[in-house]
C-alpha positions in Angstrom: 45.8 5.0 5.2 47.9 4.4 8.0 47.0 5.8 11.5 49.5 6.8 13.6 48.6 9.2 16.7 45.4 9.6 18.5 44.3 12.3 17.0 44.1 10.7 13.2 42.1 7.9 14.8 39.6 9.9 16.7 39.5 11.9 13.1 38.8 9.1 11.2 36.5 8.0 13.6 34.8 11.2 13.4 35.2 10.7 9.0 33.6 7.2 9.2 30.5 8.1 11.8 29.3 10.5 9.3 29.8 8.2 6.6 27.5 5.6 8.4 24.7 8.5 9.1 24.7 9.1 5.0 24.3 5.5 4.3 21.8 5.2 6.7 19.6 8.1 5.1 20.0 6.9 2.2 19.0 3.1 3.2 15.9 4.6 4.7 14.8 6.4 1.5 15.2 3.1 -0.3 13.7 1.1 1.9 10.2 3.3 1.5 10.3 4.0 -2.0 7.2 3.4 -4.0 7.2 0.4 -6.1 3.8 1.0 -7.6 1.4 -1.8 -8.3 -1.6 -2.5 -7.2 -2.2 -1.2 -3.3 -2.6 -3.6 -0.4 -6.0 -3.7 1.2 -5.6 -0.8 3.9 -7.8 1.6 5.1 -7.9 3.9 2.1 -8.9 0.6 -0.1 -11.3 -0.7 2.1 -13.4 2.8 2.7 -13.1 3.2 -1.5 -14.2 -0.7 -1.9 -17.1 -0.1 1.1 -18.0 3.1 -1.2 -18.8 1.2 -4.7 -20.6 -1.7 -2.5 -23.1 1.3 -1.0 -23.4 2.3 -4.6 -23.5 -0.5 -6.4 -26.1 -2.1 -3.7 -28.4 1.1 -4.2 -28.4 0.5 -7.8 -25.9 2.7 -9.3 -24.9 0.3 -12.8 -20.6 0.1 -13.3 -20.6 2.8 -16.2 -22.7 5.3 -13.2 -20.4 4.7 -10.5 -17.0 5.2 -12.5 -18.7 8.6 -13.8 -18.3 10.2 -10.5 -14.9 10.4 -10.5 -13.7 8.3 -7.7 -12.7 5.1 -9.3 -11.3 3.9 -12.4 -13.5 1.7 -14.5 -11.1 -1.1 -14.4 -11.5 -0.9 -10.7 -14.9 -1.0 -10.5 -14.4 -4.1 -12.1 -12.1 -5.1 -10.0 -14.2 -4.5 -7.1 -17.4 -5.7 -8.3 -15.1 -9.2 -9.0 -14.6 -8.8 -4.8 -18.3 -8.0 -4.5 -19.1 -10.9 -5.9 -16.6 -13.6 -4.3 -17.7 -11.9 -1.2 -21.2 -12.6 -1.8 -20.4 -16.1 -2.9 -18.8 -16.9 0.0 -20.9 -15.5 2.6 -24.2 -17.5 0.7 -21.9 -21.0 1.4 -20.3 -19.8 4.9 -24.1 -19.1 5.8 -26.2 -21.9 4.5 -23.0 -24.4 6.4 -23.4 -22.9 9.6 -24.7 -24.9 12.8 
């Protein structure tokens, strides 16, 4: 397309700014898509994993916890797995402290 007065360019100049604002949109909405998977460890995860340790720590077995509803039985497994590395690792953190 050949331009050829200054009208046609401030037109196409017009043409191509809202061109830019579309692909922008549209960048953004890929850009948070949801690629499922397993979560990262925010604030939801942490209050849902700090939930199953009160339980589980009170005596509530796996098959009790997941029966509530909250949690899927494979994560409770999941989380007792954490439970337990946690544990671990605070027993061998504390007994090498000064």
């Amino acid at each position: 397309m050949k331009i050829t007065s200054l009208d046609e360019a401030l037109k196409r100049i017009e043409d191509l700014e809202k061109e830019v604002a579309e692909l922008r949109s549209e960048n953004e909405q890929l850009r948070s898509r949801n690629f499922g998977g397993r979560k990262k460890h925010d604030e939801n995860w942490m209050a849902s994993y700090n939930d199953f340790k009160v339980k589980y720590e009170d005596g509530m077995s796996i098959m009790e916890i997941v029966s509530c509803g909250e949690i899927s039985r494979r994560t409770a497994y999941r989380y007792l797995a954490y439970y337990k590395q946690f544990q671990k690792n605070e027993k061998d953190f504390g007994s090498k402290s000064v």
